[in-house]
C-alpha atoms as a printed R data frame, in Angstrom:
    type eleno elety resid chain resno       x       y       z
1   ATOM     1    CA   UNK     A     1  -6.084   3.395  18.252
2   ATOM     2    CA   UNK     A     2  -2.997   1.072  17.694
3   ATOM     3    CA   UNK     A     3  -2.611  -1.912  15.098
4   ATOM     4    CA   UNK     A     4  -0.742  -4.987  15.324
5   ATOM     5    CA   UNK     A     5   2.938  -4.990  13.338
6   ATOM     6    CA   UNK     A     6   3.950  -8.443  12.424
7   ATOM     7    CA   UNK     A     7   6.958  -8.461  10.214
8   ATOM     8    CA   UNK     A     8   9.483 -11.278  10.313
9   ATOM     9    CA   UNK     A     9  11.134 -11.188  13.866
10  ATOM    10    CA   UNK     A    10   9.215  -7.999  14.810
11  ATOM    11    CA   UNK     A    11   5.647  -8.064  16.329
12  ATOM    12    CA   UNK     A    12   4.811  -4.243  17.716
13  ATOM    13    CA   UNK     A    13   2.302  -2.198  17.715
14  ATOM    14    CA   UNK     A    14   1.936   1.088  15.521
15  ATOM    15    CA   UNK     A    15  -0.508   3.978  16.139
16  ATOM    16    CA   UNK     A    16  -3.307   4.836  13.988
17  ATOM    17    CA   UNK     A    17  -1.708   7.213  11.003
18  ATOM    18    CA   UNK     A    18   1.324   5.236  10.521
19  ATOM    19    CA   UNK     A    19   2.382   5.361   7.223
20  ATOM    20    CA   UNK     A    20   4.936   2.106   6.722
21  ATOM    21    CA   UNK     A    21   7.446   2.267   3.858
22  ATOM    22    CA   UNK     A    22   8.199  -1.245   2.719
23  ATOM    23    CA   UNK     A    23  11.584  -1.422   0.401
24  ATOM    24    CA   UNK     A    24  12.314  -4.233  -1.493
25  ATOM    25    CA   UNK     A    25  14.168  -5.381  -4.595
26  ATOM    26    CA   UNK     A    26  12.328  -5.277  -7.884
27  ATOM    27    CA   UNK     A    27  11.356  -8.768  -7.613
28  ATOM    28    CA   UNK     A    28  11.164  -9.651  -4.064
29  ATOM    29    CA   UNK     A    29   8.557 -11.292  -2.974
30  ATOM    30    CA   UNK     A    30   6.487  -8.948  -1.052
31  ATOM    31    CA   UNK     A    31   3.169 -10.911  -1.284
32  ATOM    32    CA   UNK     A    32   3.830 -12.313   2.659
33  ATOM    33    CA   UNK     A    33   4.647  -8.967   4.097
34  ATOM    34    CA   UNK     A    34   1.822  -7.119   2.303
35  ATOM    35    CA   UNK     A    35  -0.946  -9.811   3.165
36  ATOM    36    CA   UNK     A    36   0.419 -10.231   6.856
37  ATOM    37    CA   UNK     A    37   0.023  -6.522   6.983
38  ATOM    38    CA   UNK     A    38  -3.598  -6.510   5.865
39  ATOM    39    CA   UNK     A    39  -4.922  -9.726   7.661
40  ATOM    40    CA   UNK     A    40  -3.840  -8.631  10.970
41  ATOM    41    CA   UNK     A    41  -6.120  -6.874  13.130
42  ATOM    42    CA   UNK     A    42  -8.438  -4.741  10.940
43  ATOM    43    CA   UNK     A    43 -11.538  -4.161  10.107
44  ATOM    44    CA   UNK     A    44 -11.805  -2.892   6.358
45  ATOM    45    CA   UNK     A    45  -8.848  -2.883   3.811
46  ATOM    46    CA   UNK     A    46  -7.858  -1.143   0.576
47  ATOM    47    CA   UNK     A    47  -5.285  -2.754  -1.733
48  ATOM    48    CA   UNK     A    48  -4.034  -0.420  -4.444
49  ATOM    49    CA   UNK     A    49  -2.611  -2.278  -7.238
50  ATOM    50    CA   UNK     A    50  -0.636  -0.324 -10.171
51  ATOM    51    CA   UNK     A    51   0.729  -3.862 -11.419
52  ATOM    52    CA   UNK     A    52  -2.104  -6.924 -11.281
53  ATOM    53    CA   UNK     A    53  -5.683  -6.799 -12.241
54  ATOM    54    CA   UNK     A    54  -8.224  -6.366  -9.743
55  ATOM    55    CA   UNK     A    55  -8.795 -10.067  -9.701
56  ATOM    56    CA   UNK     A    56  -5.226 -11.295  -9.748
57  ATOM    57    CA   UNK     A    57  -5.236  -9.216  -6.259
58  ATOM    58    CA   UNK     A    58  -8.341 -10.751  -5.117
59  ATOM    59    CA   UNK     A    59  -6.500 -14.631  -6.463
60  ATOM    60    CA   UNK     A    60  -3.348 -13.129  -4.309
61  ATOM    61    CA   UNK     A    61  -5.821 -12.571  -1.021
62  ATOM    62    CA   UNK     A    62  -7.770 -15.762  -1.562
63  ATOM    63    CA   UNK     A    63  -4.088 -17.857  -1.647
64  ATOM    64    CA   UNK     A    64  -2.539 -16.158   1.471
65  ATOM    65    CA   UNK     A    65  -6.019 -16.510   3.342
66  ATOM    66    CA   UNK     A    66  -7.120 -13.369   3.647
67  ATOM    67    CA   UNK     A    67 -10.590 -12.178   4.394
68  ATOM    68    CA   UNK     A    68 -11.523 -11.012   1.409
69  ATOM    69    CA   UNK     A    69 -15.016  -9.680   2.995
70  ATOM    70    CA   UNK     A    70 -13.249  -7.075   4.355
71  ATOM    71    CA   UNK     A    71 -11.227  -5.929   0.983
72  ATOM    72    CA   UNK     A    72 -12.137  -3.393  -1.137
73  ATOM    73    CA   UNK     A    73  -9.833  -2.893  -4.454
74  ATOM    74    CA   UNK     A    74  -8.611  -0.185  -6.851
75  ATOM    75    CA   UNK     A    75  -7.449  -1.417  -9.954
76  ATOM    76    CA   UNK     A    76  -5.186   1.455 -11.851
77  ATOM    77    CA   UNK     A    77  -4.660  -0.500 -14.824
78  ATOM    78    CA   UNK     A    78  -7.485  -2.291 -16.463
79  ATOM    79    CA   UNK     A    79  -9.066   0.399 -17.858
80  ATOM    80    CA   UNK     A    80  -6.435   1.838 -19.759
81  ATOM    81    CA   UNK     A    81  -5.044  -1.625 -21.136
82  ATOM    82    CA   UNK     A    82  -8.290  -2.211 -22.136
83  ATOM    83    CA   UNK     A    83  -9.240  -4.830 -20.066
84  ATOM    84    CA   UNK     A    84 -13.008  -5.693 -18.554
85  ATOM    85    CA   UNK     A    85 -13.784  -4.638 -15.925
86  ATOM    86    CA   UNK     A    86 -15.182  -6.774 -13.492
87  ATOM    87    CA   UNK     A    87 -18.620  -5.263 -11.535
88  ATOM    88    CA   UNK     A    88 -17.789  -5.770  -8.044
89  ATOM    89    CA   UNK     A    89 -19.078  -3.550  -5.336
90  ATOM    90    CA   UNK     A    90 -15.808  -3.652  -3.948
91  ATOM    91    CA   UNK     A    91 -13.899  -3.324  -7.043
92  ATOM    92    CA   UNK     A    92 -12.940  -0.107  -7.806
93  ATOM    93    CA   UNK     A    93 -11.306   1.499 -11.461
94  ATOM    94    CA   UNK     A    94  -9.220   4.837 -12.100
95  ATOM    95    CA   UNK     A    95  -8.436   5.691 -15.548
96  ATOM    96    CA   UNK     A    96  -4.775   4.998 -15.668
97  ATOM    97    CA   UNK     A    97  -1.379   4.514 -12.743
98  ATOM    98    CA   UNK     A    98  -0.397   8.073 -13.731
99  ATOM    99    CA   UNK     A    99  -4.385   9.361 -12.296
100 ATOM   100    CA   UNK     A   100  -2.727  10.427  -8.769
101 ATOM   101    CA   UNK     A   101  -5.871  12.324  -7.916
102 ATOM   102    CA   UNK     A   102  -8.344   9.834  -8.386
103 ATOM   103    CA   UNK     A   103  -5.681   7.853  -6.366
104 ATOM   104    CA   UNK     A   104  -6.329   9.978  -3.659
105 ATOM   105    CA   UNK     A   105  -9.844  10.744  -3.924
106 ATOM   106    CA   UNK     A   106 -10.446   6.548  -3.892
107 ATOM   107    CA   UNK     A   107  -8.332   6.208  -0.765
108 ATOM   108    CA   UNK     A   108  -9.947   9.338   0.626
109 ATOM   109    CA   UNK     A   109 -13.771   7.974  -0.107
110 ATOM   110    CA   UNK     A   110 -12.798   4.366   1.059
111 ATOM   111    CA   UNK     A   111 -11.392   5.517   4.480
112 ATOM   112    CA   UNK     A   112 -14.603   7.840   5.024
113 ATOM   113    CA   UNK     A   113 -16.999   5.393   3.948
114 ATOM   114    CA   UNK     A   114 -15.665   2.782   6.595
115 ATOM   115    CA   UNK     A   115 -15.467   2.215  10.202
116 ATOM   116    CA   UNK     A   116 -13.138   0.845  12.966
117 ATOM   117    CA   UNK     A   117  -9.420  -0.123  12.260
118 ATOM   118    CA   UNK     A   118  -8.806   0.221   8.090
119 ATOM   119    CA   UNK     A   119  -5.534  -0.511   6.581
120 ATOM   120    CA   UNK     A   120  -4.461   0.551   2.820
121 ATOM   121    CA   UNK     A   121  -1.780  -1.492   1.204
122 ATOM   122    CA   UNK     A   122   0.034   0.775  -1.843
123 ATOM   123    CA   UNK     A   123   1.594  -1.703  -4.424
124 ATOM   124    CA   UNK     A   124   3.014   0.222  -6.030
125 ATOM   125    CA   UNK     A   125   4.518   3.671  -5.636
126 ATOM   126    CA   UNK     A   126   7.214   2.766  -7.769
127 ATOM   127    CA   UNK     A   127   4.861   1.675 -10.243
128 ATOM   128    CA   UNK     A   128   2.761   4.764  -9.776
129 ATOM   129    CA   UNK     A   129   6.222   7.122 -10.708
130 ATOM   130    CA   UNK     A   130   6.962   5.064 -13.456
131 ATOM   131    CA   UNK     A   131   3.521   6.184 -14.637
132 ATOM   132    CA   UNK     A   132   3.259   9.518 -13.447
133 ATOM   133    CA   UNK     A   133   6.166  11.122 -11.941
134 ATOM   134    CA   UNK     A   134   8.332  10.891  -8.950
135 ATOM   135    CA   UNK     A   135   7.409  14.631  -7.682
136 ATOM   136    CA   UNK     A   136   3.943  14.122  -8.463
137 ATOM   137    CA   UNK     A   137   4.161  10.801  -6.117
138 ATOM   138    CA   UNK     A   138   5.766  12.000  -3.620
139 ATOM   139    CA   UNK     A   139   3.443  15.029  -3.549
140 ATOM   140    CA   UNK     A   140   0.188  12.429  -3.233
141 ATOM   141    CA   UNK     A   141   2.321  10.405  -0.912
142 ATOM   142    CA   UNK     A   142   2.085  13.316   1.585
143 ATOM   143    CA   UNK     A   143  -1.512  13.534   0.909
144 ATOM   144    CA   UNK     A   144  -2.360  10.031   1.367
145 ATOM   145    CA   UNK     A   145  -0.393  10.129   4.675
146 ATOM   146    CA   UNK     A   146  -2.372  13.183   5.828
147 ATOM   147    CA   UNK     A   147  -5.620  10.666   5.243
148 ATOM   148    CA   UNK     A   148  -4.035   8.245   7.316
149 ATOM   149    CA   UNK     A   149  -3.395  10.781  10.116
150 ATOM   150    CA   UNK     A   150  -7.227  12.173   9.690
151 ATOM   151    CA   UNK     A   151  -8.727   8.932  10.283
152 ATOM   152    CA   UNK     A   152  -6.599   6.675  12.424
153 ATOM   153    CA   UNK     A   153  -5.600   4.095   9.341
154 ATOM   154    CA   UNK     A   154  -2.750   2.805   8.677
155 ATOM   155    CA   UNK     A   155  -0.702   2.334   5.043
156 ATOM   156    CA   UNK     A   156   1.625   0.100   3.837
157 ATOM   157    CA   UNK     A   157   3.517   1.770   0.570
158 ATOM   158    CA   UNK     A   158   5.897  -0.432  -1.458
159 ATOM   159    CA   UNK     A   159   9.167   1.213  -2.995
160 ATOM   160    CA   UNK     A   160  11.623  -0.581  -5.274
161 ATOM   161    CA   UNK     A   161  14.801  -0.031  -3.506
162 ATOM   162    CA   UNK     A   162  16.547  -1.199  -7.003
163 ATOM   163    CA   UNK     A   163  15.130   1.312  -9.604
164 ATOM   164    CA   UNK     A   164  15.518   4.584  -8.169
165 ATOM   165    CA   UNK     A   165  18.703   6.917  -6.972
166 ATOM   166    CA   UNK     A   166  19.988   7.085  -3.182
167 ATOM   167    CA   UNK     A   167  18.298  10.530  -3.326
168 ATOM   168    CA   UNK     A   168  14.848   9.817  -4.010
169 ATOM   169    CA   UNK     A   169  15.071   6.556  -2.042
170 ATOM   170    CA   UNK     A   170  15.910   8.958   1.061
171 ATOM   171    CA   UNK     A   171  13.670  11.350   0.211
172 ATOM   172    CA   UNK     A   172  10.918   9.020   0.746
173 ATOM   173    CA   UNK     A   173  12.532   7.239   3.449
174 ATOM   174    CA   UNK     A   174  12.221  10.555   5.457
175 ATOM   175    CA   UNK     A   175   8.302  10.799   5.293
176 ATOM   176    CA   UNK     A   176   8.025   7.589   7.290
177 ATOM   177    CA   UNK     A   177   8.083   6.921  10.756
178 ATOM   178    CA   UNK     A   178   8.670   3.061  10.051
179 ATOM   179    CA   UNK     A   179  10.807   1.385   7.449
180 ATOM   180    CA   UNK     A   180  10.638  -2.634   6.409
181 ATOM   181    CA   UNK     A   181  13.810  -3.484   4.428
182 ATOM   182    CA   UNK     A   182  13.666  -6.450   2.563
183 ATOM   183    CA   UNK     A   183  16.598  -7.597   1.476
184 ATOM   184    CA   UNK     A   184  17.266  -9.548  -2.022
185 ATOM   185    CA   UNK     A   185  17.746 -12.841  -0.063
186 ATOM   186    CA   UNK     A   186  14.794 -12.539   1.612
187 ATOM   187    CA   UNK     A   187  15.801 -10.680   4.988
188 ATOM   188    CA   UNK     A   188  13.784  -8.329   6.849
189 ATOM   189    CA   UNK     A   189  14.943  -5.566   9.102
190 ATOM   190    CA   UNK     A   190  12.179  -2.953  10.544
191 ATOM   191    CA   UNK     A   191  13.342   0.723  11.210
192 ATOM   192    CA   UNK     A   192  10.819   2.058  14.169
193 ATOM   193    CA   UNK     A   193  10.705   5.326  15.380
194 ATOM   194    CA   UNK     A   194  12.885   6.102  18.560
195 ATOM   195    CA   UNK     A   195  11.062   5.908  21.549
């Protein structure tokens, strides 16, 4: 199963259990990228968020036209800042960013519960570290990719490029097949796999 890649001058096609590493500068503006990624040619989505409410993600969808009908959402950080939480069958809560394996089990139950192409945006594993740690991240990382790979989705994780080393940066870098660099002017370069 392949799924349309649309990013800047690039339009490709990725196989199911691509994992997609998306760097950027700790304010870029990653909203286009992340909602081009979900819109295009899927069924069912998951959005991740470690940094906006699972409403502000749903306000985020409705602005860049997104189907929300398709979205489901897991919202790390309303519970533990104490925030309502709004009942939404496709709203989804863990405990706190730093929860990694309810991270996992959410993503896990969302792609087995669903059908046809899925895509899973992660926004943010930088946020996630910040909580957590970057071992434990990277560790779930691998796991989340291994989903992916099971079931034919794809995933689209976001990575400050600005708040960690060269070494973790890389360390990442090498657990994805495809790289979008965006640059803090607003370029985009995508790294794909050698044919």
């Amino acid at each position: 199963m392949d799924y349309t890649l649309a990013v800047g001058d690039t339009e490709t096609t990725i196989p199911g259990g691509t994992g997609v590493l998306l760097l950027h500068p700790s304010i870029g503006e990653t909203d286009r990228i992340d909602t081009d990624f979900l819109k295009a040619d899927t069924d069912n989505f998951l959005v991740v968020s470690t940094r906006t409410t699972a409403r502000e993600v749903e306000q985020k969808l409705e602005h860049y036209d997104v189907d929300e009908s398709r979205a489901e959402i897991l919202d790390t950080i309303s519970v533990e800042r104490g925030y309502s939480r709004r009942s939404a069958d496709h709203f989804h809560y863990v405990s706190s960013p730093d929860d990694l394996d309810g991270v996992v089990s959410q993503i896990e139950s969302f792609l087995g519960s669903h059908a046809g192409k899925r895509r899973v945006s992660i926004d943010s594993l930088t946020e996630l570290a910040y909580y957590a740690d970057v071992d434990g991240v990277y560790d779930a990382t691998i796991e989340i990719l291994d989903l992916l790979d099971e079931h034919e989705a794809v995933g689209l994780f976001h990575l400050s490029h600005e708040v960690h080393d060269a070494a973790v940066l890389e360390r990442f870098r090498d657990l994805f097949d495809v790289v979008i660099d965006l640059t803090d002017d607003g370029e985009v370069t995508v790294e794909l796999p050698e044919e």
